[in-house]
N, C-alpha and C positions, 0 to 999 in steps of 0.2 A: 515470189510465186504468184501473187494475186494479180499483180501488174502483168507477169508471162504469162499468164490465162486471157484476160484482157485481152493482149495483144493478138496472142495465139485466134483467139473469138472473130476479131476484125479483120485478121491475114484471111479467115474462112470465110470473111463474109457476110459475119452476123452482123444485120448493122445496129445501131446504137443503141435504138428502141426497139428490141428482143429482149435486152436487158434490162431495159427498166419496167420490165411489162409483170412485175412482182406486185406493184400498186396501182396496177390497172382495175379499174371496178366503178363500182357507186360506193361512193362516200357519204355522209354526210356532215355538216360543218356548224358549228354553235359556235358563234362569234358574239363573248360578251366583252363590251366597254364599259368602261367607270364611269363612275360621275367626276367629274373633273372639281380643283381646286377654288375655280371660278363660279362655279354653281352648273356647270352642261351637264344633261343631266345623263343617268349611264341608258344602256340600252342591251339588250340578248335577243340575237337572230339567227335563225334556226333554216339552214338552206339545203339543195340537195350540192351535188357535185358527181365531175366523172373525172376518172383518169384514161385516158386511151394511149400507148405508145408514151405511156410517162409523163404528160402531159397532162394536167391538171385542170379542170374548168370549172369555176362553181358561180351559181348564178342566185341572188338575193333579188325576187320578184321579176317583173317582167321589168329588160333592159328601156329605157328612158320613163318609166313609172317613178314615181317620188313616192317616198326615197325607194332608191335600185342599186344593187350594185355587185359587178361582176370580180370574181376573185380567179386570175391566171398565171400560169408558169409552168415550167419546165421540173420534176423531182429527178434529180439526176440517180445513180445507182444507189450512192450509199446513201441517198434517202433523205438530204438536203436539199434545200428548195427556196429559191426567190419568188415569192409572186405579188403580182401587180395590184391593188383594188384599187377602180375605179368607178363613178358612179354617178349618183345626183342624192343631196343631202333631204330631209325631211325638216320636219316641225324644227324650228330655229333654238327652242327648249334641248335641242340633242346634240345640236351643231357647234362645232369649236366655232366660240369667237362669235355666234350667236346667230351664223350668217345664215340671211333670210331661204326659205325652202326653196329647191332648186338649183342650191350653189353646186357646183362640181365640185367631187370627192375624188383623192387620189394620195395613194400611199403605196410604200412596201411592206410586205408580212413577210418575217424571215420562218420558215418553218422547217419542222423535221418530220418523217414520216417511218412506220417501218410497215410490213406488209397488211397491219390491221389497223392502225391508228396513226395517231401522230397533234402535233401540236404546235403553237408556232405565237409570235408575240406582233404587231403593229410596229415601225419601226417611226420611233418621232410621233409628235401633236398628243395625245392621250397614251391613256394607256388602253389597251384593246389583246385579249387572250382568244386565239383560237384552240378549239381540238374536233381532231379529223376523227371520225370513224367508219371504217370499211364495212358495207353492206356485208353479210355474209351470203 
């Protein structure tokens, strides 16, 4: 039934991003990381974010500022999502592997969302917890 609504949707026209337009808004994103095994120490960043057409964008300081770092992707309908972060690292005290301020930052967050929140985990190098909350 779900899939022949879907289709039904696309034969009319609706295109992709109508549908995922349930988590369009402001967000916001509290991304904290541990302190690692090795002594790195943990860290909690507090950024805004938008979704428009499903699409997700959330921005930690101004882009090439130390440390920066931009969190993007696609939330498909039922509310799974890949996104990208990428960035530039800070004080070496916070950096996997201790690299000096400045090193470029880059992962995947797998996350899930539903139309108010959502949450999502760092994939690889640390451990790092996000959770999303929709502006009301």
């Amino acid at each position: 039934m779900r899939c022949a609504l879907l289709l039904a949707l696309l034969c009319m026209g609706v295109p992709w991003r109508a549908m995922a337009q349930p988590f369009d808004g402001e967000w916001t994103v509290q991304q904290i990381c541990d302190t690692t095994q090795d002594g790195v120490r943990g860290f909690t960043w507090r950024y805004p974010a938008t979704v428009k057409d499903g699409y997700f964008a959330g921005q930690y300081r101004t882009e090439g500022q130390i440390p920066s770092m931009s969190l993007k992707g696609l939330i498909k309908a039922d509310g799974t999502a890949s996104l990208v972060a990428r960035g530039i690292s800070s004080n070496s005290d916070y950096t996997l592997k201790f690299a000096p301020p400045g090193t470029p930052i880059a992962y995947e967050v797998i996350a899930r969302f539903s139309s108010s929140s959502g949450n999502g985990e760092r994939v690889g190098g640390r451990v790092c917890k996000f959770t999303f909350s929709k502006a009301r």
